[in-house]
N, C-alpha and C positions, 0 to 999 in steps of 0.2 A: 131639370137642373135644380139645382140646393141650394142654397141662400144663406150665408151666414151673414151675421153682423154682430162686428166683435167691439165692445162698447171696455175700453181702457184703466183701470187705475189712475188716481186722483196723480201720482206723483208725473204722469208722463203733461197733463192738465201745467203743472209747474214748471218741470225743469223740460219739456219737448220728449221724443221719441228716442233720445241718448240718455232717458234719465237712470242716474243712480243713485239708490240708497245708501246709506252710510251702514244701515243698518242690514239691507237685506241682497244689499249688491245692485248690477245693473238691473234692469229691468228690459228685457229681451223682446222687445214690441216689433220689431222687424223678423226674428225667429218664431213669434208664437204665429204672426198674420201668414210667414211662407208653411207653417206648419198645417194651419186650416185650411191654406190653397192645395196643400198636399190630398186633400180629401178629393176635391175634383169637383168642390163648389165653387160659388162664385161667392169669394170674400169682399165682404161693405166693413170699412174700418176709416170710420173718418176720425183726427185730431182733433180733442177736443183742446182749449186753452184756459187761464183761470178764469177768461172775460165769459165761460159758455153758461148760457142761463141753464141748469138741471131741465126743468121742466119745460122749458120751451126746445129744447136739444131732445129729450124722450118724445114729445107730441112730434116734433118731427120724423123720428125714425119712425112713429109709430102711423105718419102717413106713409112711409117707405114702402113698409110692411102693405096696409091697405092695398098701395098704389100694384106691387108686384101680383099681392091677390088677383086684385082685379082684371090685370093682365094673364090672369091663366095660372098663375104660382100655385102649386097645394099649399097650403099651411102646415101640412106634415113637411113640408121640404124648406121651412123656414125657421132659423135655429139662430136666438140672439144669445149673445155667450158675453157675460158683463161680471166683470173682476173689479172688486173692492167696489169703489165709486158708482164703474160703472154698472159692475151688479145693481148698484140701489138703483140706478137711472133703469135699469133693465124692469127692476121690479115697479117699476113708474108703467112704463111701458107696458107689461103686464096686467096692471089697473085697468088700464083705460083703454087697452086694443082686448076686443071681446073676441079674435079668433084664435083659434087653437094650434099655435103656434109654440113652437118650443123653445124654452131657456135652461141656458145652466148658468146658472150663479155661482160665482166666485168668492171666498172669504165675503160676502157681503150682508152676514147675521150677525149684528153686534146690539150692546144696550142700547146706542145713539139710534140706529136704524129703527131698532123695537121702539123707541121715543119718541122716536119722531112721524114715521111714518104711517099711516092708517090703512094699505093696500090691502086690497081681494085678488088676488092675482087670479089670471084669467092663462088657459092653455095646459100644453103638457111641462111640468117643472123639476128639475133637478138639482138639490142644491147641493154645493162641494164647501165642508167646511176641515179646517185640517184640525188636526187635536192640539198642536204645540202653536197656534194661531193666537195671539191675544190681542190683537187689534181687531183682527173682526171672525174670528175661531166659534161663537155660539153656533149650537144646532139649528134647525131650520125650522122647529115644533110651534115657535111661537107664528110664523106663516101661516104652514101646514093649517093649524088651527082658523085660521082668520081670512083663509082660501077656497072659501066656499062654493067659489068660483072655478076654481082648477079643476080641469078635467083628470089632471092626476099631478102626484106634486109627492117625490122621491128624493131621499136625503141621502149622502153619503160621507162617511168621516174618511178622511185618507189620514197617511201617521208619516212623513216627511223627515217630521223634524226642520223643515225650513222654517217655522212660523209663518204669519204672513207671506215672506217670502216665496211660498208657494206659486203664486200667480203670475210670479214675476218671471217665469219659462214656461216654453211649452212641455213641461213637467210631464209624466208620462200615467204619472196618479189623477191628474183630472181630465188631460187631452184625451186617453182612451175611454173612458165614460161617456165624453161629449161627444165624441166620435160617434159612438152607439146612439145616444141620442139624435147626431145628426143623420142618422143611417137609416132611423126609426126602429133599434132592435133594442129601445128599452122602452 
């Protein structure tokens, strides 16, 4: 069995799982979660709210993660998929769980994240950023580079035109990437 855990965008954190943007529209969290059930995994999607601590919220998924290993899980068959926010909480995640586990990151390479953040990311990594993206649109080199950890660690630009807005459906420019990733055919 396959294991995702799909880690949300900052704005669902604010306005709940009807959130919409002014700027980028609804944000489809009930359409992208029946999209990754469509795969024939078992989807982990819990709400997070603005009260959730970042890193106390990553150490926990990143027991999750442990906890399923431990139970017989392959790490090839566990695939955390975290947009905007939750991309960084992913790349958190990534740090500090040393199994080789795969992620795709969402819009989640911007200045603030390069600034702020210090990770090694650890597992197999893909990260999707789109071209017309300017909230969090940077490539994924400044990682890549600082990822000395990654067992392997794959960048992809998609061309939308949503900007951001990207992540906010189950879009068929990054769902089909991750899908291969959660398949293990990338």
């Amino acid at each position: 069995m396959k294991h995702i855990f799909y880690l949300h965008g900052m704005i669902i954190e604010v306005q709940g799982i009807k959130a919409v943007s002014d700027q980028f529209g609804p944000y489809e969290y009930t359409s992208i979660i029946d999209s990754l059930q469509a795969t024939g995994a078992e989807v982990h999607a819990e709400v997070r709210t603005d009260k959730t601590d970042f890193f106390e919220f990553g150490k926990k998924i990143s027991k999750q993660i442990d906890g399923l290993i431990a139970k017989g899980v392959s790490p090839s068959d566990i695939t955390v998929i975290g947009a905007s926010k939750g991309g960084m909480i992913a790349m958190y995640i990534s740090d500090i769980n040393t199994n080789n586990v795969n992620y795709v990151l969402l819009g989640s390479s911007s200045d603030y994240s390069q600034k702020t953040f210090d990770f090694n990311l650890h597992g197999n990594i893909l990260g999707i950023y789109e071209k017309s993206d300017d909230v969090a649109g940077k490539d994924y080199q400044h990682w890549i580079k600082k990822s000395t950890n990654a067992k392997s660690f794959k960048e992809l630009q998609i061309n939308t035109g949503l900007g951001h807005g990207f992540l906010y459906t189950p879009n068929k420019a990054w769902l089909d990437p991750a899908r291969k990733m959660i398949n293990g055919k990338d």
